[in-house]
C-alpha positions in Angstrom: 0.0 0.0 0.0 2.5 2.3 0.7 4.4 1.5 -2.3 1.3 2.7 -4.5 1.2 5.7 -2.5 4.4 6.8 -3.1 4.1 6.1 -6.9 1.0 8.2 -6.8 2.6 10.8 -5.3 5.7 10.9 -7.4 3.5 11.0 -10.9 1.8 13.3 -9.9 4.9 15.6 -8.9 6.6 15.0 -11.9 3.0 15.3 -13.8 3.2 19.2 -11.7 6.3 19.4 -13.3 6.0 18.7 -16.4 2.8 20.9 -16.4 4.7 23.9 -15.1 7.3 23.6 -17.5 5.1 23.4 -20.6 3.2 26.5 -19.0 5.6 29.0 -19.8 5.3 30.9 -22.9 8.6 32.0 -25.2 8.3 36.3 -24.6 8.2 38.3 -27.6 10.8 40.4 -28.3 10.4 43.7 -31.1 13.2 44.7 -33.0 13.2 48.8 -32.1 16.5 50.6 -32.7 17.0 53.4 -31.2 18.0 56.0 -34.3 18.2 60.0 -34.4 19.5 60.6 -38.2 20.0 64.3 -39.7 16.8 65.4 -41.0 17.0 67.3 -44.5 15.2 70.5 -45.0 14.5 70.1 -48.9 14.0 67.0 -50.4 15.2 65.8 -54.0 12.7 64.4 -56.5 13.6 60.6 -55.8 11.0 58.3 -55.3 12.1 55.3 -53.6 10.5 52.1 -53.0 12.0 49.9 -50.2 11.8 46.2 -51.9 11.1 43.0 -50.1 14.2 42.0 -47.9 15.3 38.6 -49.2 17.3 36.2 -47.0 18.4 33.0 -46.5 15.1 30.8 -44.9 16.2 30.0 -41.5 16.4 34.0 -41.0 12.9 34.4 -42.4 11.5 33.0 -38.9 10.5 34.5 -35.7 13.1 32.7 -33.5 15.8 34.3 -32.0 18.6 32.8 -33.4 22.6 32.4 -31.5 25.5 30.2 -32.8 27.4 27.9 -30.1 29.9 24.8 -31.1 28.9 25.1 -35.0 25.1 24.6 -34.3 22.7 27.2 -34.8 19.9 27.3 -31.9 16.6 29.3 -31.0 16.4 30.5 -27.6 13.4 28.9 -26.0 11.8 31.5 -24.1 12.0 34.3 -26.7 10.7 35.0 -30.0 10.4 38.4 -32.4 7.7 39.8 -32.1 7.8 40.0 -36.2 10.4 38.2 -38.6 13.3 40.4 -38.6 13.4 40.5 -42.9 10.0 41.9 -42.4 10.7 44.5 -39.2 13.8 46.0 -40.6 11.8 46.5 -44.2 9.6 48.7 -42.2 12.4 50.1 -39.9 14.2 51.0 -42.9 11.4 52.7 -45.0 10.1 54.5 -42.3 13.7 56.3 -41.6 14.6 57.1 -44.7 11.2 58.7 -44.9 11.6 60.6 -42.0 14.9 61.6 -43.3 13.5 63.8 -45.6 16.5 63.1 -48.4 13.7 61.4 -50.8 10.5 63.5 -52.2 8.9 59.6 -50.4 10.3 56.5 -49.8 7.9 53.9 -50.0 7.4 50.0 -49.0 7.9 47.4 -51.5 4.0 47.0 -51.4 3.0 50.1 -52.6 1.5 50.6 -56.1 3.2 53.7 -56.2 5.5 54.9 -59.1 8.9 55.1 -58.2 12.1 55.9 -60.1 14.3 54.1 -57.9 14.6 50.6 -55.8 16.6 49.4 -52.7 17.2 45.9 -52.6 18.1 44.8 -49.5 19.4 41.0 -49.1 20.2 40.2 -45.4 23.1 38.0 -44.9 23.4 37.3 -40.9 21.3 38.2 -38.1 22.4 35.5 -34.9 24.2 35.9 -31.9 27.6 34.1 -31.8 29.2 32.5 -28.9 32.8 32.3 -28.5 34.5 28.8 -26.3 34.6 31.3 -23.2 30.8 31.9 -23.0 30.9 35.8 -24.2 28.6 36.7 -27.3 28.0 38.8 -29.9 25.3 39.8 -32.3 26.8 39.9 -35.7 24.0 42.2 -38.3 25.4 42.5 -41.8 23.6 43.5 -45.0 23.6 43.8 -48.8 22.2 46.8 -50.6 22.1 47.6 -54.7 20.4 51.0 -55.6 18.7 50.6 -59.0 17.0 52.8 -61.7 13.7 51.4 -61.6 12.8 52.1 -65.2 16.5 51.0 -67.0 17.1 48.0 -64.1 20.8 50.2 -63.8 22.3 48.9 -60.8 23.6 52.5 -59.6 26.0 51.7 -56.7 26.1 48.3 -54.2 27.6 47.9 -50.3 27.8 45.6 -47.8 27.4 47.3 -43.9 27.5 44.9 -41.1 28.0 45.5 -37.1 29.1 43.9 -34.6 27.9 44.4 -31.2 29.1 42.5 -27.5 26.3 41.5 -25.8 26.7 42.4 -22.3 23.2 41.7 -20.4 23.7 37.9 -20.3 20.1 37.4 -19.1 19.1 35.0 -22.0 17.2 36.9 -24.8 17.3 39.6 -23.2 20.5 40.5 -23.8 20.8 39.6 -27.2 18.4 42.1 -28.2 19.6 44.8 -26.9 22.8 44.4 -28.6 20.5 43.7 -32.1 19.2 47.1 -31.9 22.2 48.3 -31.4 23.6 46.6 -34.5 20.5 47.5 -36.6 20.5 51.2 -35.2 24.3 51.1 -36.7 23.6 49.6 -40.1 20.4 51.4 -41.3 22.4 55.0 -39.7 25.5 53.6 -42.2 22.9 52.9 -44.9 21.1 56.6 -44.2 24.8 58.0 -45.2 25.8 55.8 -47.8 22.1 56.0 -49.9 22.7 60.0 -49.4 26.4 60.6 -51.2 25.3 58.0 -54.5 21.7 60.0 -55.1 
């Protein structure tokens, strides 16, 4: 009798376990860069449509991706909020509309007529570990700036960052140092789009 007891009580412990561990939900992170870029007074004629962000298909997810011993991992209890292809489209867009340098800069959804496209391809977005536990989030991009109406490719570039991460606190961490790696590329982007039109 006792024997049954004490089965009965360990099932159902490790049933209470189980059931608290499957009760917690992954939080969701958003990708919000903190960015302050010179504002032009006049604007030039450009039209400029942001196009859809391609990227390799284990980026195009909402998991928050780190590299450790050659394997590439999600963190369990955190998620983006959007898939980052899809948040830095808009992130992008919506600074170099507030800008000013472009007459508009729209998204790559728009019916509007544009003269010129930014095609964004992003490369890496994870969080690497080194063998003595520190991390970094590595952000790197590629650009091409074409002529809408010709398909001239006017002028290419690559920007990346680097950022430590220094709050170790699991997800946590690793976004702040994203948005400050994404705050870094699109302010490198503002600057570079600017001096080719």
């Amino acid at each position: 009798m006792k024997h049954a007891v004490l089965t009965v009580v360990a099932l159902l412990f490790l049933m209470g376990c189980s059931l608290k561990e499957t009760s917690i939900k992954p939080y969701s992170y958003t990708l919000e860069p903190s960015l302050k870029l010179e504002r032009f007074k006049v604007s030039n004629t450009d039209v400029l449509k942001i196009a859809r962000i391609d990227t390799p298909s284990d980026l195009n997810s909402r998991s928050i991706l780190y590299q450790k011993e050659g394997a590439t991992l999600p963190y369990k209890y955190g998620v983006w909020s959007e898939t980052p292809p899809l948040k830095l489209q808009h992130l992008i867009t919506e600074a170099l509309q507030d800008q000013n340098h472009f007459n508009s800069v729209i998204s790559g959804t728009s019916v509007a007529s544009n003269n010129l496209v930014l095609e964004p391809v992003l490369q890496h977005f994870e969080e690497v570990f080194a063998e003595d536990g520190r991390s970094h989030v590595y952000v790197s991009l590629r650009f091409r700036l074409i002529e809408f109406k010709t398909g001239t490719v006017l002028a290419s570039v690559r920007l990346s960052s680097l950022k430590e991460v220094t709050n170790t606190n699991g997800a946590a961490g690793a976004v702040e140092a994203f948005n400050a790696a994404t705050a870094e590329v699109i302010r490198d982007l503002s600057l570079w789009i600017n001096t080719v039109r």
